[in-house]
C-alpha positions, 0 to 999 in steps of 0.5 A: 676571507672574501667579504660576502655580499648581503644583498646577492645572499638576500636576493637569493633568499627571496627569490627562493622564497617566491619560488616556493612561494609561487609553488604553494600558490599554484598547487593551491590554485590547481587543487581548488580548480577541483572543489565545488563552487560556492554555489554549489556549497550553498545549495547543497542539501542532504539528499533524503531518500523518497517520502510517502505521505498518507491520505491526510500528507501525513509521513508514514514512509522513507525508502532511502539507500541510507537510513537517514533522518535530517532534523533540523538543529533545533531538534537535537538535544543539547546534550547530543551536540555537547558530546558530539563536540567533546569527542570529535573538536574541542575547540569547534567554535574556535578555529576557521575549519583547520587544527593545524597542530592536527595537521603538522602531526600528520604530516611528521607522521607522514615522514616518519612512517612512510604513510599517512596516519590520520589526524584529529580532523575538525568537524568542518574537514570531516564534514568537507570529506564526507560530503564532497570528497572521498576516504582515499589516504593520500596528500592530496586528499588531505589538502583539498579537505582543508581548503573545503574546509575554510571554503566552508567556514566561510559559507556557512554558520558554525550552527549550519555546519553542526546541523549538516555534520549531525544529519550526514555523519555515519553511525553504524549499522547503514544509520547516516544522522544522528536521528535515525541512530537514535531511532534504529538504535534506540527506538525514541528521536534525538531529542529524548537521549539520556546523557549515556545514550548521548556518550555512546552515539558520539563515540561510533564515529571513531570506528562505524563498523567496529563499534556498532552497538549491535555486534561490539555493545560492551566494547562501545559501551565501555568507549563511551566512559571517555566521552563522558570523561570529556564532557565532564573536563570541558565544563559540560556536565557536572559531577553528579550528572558524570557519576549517573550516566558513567553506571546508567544501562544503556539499552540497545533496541532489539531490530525487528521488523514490526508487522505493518499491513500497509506494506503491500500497498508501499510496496506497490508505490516503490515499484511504480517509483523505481520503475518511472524514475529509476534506482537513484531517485527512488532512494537518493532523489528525496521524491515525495509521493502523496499517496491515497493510504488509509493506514488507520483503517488498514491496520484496523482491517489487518486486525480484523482479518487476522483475528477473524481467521486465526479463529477460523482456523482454530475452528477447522484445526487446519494442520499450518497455522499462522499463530505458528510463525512469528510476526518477525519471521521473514519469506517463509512458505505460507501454507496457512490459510491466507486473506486480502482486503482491497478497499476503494473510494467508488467516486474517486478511485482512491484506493484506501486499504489494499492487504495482500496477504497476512503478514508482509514479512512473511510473504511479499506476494501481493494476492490483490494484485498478482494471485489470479483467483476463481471469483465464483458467485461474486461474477454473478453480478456482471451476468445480471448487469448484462440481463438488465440491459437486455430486457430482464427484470428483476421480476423475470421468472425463471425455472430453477430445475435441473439442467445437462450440458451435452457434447458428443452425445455424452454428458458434459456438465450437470450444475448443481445449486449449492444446496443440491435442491431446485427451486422451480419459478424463482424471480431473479431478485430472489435467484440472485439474493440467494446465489441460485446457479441454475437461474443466472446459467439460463440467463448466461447462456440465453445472452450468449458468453460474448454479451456477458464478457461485454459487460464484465469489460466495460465494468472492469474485467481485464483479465481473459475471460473464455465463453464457456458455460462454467463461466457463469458461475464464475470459472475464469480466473481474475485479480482481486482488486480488479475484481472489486474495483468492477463493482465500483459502477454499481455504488457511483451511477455507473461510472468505471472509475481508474484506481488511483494509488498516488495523488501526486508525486513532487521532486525534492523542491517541491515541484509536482512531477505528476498528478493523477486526478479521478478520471471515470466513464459512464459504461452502465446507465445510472438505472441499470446501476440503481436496478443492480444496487437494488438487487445487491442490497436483497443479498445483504439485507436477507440473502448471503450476506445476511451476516453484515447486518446481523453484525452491527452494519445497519447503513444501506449496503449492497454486495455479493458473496462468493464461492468456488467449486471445491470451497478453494476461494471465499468472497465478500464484495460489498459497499456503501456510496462511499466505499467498495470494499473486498475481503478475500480467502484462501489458501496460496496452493488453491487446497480446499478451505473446507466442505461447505465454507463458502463467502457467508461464512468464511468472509463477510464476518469481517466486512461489517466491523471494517465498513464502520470503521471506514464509516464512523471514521469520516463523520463528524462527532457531536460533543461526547466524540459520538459520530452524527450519522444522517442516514440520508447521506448513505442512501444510493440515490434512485433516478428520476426513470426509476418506478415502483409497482406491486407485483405477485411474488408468485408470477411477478405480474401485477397484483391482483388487488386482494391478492396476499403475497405481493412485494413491491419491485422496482423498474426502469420506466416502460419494462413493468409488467402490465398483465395481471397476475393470475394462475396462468401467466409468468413474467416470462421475460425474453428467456427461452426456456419456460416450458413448465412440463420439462423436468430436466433441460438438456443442452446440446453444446455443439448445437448451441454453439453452432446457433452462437456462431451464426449470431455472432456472425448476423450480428457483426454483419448487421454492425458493418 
């Protein structure tokens, strides 16, 4: 037998070995190529959803693809980390990343079976997959988790990679962390688990979607048994501890969506967000956005609204009731009665409070911002702003009698008061404390349409407004909140304030990506602002709006009610200098509320009862938690061009010095009457209609426009 050669056969041997050696080393190096630097490894951060902060940067909303939480390490409860540990790597503090026992019985399986069985992977290989690998059974997917995972083990403390495997992991039901899990399922933080509620989270990962506590309860349920097993063999908890958790009942939180009145004004931040900065960031890119939402007062506002109206309804036994849907139900169609409150800060242009409707799960439609209405008397207002600043007073007279409209020689429209009664000479201050039509269609028509719409614009009004006579009772249809951000001039000296929703909005490291500062233009001198608050304050303090201080409100308040034809719309605009605050009503398909429930009625009661909280809520409180209220603090101021001067109510000229029904009014420097009253003369002030003998005053609307034509045209001549 021929001698064999020791050294050709080791020779041999080795350059094998360095062959398959050189393979394995290769295969390694080329499947490392396709893993993420080390860089990248410790920078890496759970990607949180976008995050709203309240007025005060507190959390008060997530939009996330995920329902994901991340909390720190120190805030899960040990108990949760022990049977995470017990179910998922026993020896978790004790390997490098790998089971290699785990993978050589995936690999026999691999050629035993023909397929790829999966193996006990470590918490640090499902950490490694979930973040930066896919779910794709193959062998090269097997090799690239393990070497992330010493790739890992060697960035990270066994602490860190707790932390990120506890905040990433899925648990059922869209929940990713064991935070939100314990939130969802539940409804108390990770911190506060009970060891059976502990067994059972850590038991889901095994099988997310089959052993998601809502649709399996008595299969994860009884799963959960052989965590506790696990934990009780690996010294975690003791006899006692096992028995207690093995019979507790553990109870999963019903899901339902609670009603939150903020919803409408995050539903606005979303889609501001989502359009700005797309899909991905808004739910993926952890954005955070500082917004100006008062949800303390908001949901005092929604409560407020609610109570009042389902009372309301109760009342006139409408035929649909919001009592009638639970607050759970979802896109209905709401044939109830419906309301909004907008709120904004007159100074600033924080909006505070902005509800679109009663419920959001019921209907997602935002009346404040996408429900054109009818704002009827609550236009007045811009009408007399433009009547100030062209030579009116509010001591003017004006005959509130009957009044035709003619066209084609046939009767267009005959307006009536809302009491069917006239009034004879009435001062403006009382015309407009009384929302008196016939006065303000006078003004209306002696400025012209085009002088009015002006005015509204320059106040806020983007809406199209039409220069017809109905749009002196307010026909043109406008959106609430833009209705009641054009009342913010009158509270802040004339100032058209933007309103802002958002503060600032920051990327995930905190870097400001926006910031929306009050930005303000002056579009009414402060007097004509002071004149206008002073008139309001006639509406609130005995006009239609009364019911604000018979209420309990008794700080300087001014505003304007409101009501349109067929009572389909109900207003209340009011405000204090640090408010302006809205509440509107009515139903969606613009049916009647009913005959004679007008803005007095059907919206100031809840304005008195919202305007103190948003009030109270800002003042300081002395040693018993009472707010110190200085009054001083809410006094509009009145400019330095402003006087007082005793007038006749009757003429309103100049009091005669023994004369008894006199009132004192104010004016901008130089427009006082300077005749003394007597039984002939009238504070006829520029309008052109004060022939005393005229019962009834027909307009000839073809005439008049013809006239306005013609002035429109000498003006814009005059103007190049």
């Amino acid at each position: 037998m021929k001698k064999v050669n020791f050294w050709k056969i080791l020779f041999i041997v080795t350059c094998v070995c360095l062959f398959f050696t050189g393979l394995v080393a290769g295969l390694l190096y080329h499947y490392s190529l396709e893993l993420p630097p080390i860089s990248q490894l410790e920078e890496y951060e759970l990607m949180d959803g976008t995050k709203l902060f309240d007025k005060d940067g507190e959390l008060v909303k997530i939009f996330a693809s995920e329902h994901r939480r991340s909390v720190p390490l120190s805030e899960i409860s040990d108990t949760l980390i022990n049977a995470f540990i017990a179910m998922e790597d026993e020896n978790f503090y004790d390997h490098m990343g790998i089971d290699f026992a785990s993978i050589a019985r995936a690999i026999l399986a691999n050629f035993t079976t023909g397929r790829i069985r999966q193996g006990a992977s470590t918490i640090t290989q499902q950490l490694a997959r979930d973040m930066f690998l896919t779910l794709e059974q193959s062998m090269d997917r097997k090799i690239k988790e393990a070497l992330l995972s010493f790739k890992i083990e060697r960035t990270f403390s066994k602490d860190q990679i707790l932390e990120m495997y506890l905040n990433k992991t899925y648990l059922g039901g869209g929940n990713y962390g064991v935070e939100s899990a314990a939130q969802n399922y539940f409804g108390k933080s990770s911190k506060e688990l009970t060891l059976a509620e502990c067994a059972l989270l850590a038991r889901i990962p095994q099988a997310p979607s089959y052993l998601n506590p809502r649709l399996n309860y008595d299969e994860i349920v009884r799963r959960s048994k052989f965590v506790l097993a696990q934990m009780y063999e690996l010294g975690y908890i003791d006899d006692t501890a096992y028995y207690k958790a093995y019979y507790d009942m553990v109870e999963i939180k019903t899901r339902k969506k609670a009603k939150d009145p903020s919803d409408y004004f995050f539903e606005y931040v979303r889609k501001y967000t989502e359009q700005k900065y797309g899909t991905s960031m808004l739910y993926n890119g952890g954005l955070q956005v500082y917004t100006t939402l008062d949800p303390d007062l908001t949901s005092y506002a929604d409560s407020v609204m609610n109570d009042h109206l389902e009372g309301f309804e109760n009342k006139l036994n409408y035929d649909v009731k919001y009592e009638e849907f639970p607050a759970d139900t979802f896109d209905i169609d709401t044939k109830y009665v419906q309301g909004g409150v907008f709120a904004i800060e007159p100074n600033t242009g924080y909006v505070r409070v902005m509800i679109g409707g009663r419920n959001f799960n019921h209907s997602k439609f935002n009346r404040m911002q996408q429900a054109r209405r009818q704002p009827g008397s609550a236009f007045k207002p811009f009408i007399y702003t433009a009547a100030m600043a062209n030579g009116y007073t509010a001591a003017t007279m004006i005959n509130d009698l009957p009044l035709v409209f003619l066209q084609n020689d046939t009767t267009h429209w005959t307006p009536p008061n809302y009491a069917d009664k006239f009034y004879g000479l009435t001062r403006l201050r009382t015309a407009l404390k009384h929302s008196r039509n016939i006065p303000v269609i006078k003004m209306f028509m002696h400025l012209t349409p085009y002088e009015v719409i002006k005015y509204a614009e320059r106040l806020g009004i983007e809406s199209p407004l039409y220069p017809f006579p109905a749009l002196s009772l307010g026909s043109a249809e406008v959106y609430p909140a833009e209705l009641i951000s054009a009342y913010c001039p009158f509270a802040n000296g004339g100032k058209r304030i933007d309103p802002i929703y958002i503060k600032r909005i920051d990327d995930e490291t905190g870097k400001m990506l926006e910031e929306h500062l009050p930005h303000s233009s002056q579009v009414i001198s402060e007097e004509i602002a002071y004149l206008m608050t002073s008139l309001m304050q006639s509406v609130v303090d005995g006009g239609t709006a009364g019911g604000i201080r018979w209420r309990g409100f008794y700080l300087p308040a001014a505003g304007k009610t409101g009501t349109t034809d067929n009572f389909q719309d109900a207003w209340c605009i009011a405000y204090t200098t640090q408010l302006v605050l809205g509440i509107w009503v009515g139903f969606d398909d613009n049916i009647t509320l009913g005959k004679g429930q007008a803005g007095a009625y059907v919206a100031v009661p809840p304005w008195p009862y919202i305007m103190k909280r948003a009030v109270y809520n800002s003042l300081p409180k002395d040693s018993t938690g009472e707010a110190i209220v200085n009054k001083k603090l809410f006094e509009f101021h009145e400019p330095d061009n402003i006087i007082h001067v005793t007038i006749s109510e009757k003429t309103g000229l100049l009091a005669q010095p023994f004369e008894r029904e006199v009132t004192d009014e104010i004016f901008i420097r130089g427009t006082e009457p300077t005749i003394l009253s007597d039984s002939l003369g009238y504070n006829f002030e520029p309008i052109g209609y004060q022939d005393l003998s005229i019962d009834t005053l027909y307009i000839d609307m073809d005439e008049y426009y013809r006239t306005m034509r013609y002035r429109k045209s000498i003006k814009s001549h005059r103007a190049e």
